[in-house]
C-alpha positions in Angstrom: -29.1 18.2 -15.1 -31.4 20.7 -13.2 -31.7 24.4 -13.4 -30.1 26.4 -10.4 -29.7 30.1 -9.8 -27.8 31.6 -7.3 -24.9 34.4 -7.2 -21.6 33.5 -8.5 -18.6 32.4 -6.9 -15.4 34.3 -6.6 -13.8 31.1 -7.7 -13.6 30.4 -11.2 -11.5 27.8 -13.6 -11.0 28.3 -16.8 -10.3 25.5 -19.2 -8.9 25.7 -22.5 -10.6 23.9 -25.5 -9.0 21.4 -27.7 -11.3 21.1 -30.6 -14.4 23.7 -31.7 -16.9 20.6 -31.3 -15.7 19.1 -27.9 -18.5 18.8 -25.2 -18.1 20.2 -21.6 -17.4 16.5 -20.4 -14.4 16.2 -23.3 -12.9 19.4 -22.0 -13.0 18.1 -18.4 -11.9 14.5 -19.4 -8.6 16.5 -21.0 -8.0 18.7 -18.2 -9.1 16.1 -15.5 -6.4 17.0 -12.7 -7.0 21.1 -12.7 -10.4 19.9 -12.4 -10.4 17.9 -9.3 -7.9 20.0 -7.7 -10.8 22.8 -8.7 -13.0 20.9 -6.6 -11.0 20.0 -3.7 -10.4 23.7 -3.4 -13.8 24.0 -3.1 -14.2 21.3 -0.4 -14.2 18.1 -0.9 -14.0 15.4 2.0 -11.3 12.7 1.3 -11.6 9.6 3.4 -9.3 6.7 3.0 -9.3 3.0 4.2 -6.5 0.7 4.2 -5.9 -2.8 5.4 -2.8 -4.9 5.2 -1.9 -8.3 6.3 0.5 -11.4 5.2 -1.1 -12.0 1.9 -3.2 -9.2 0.7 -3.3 -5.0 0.9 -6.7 -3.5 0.6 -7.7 -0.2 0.0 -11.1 2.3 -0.2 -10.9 6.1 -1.0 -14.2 7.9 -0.6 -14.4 11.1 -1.7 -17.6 13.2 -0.9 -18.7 16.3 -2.1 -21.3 18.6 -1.4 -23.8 19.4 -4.0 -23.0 22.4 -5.8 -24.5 24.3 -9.1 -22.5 25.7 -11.8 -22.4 28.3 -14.1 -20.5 27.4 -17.4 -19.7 29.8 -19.8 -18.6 28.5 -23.5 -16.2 30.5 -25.4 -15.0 29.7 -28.8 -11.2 28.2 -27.2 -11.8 28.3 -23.7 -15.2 27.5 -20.9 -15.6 29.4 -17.7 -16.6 27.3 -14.7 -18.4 29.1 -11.7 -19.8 27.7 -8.9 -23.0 29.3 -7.1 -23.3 30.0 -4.2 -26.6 30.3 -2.1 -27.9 28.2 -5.2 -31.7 26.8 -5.8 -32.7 24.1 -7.5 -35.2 24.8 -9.7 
């Protein structure tokens, strides 16, 4: 992880805390689809490749997102995620 600044976001997600010790990547990991569709909302580019013949289906998904920085704010049963924008890397 890097350092950004930047102004925040009017979008925000709030996720709700299981256990006092979990770590940001627990909380996400347990609320894993209001997460992604947090992201998507932001913009995320979905791209999907399928192939079928007598014998075999194939598929790709790629999903790309642009970079973004965040501003995550603990709380003792919830975290407050942010997203910067005009962020810096610092």
């Amino acid at each position: 992880m890097k350092k950004c600044s930047g102004t925040a976001s009017k979008h925000l997600l709030v996720l709700n805390k299981i256990n006092q010790t979990d770590t940001l990547n627990d909380i996400i990991k347990q609320n894993n689809e209001k997460f992604i569709n947090f992201l998507f909302s932001l913009g995320i580019y979905m791209q999907d490749y399928s192939t079928f013949s007598t014998h075999s289906y194939e598929t790709y998904t790629t999903i790309t997102s642009k970079t973004r920085c965040f501003k995550v704010d603990f709380n003792d049963t919830f975290v407050t995620i942010i997203p910067l924008d005009n962020h810096t890397v610092e």
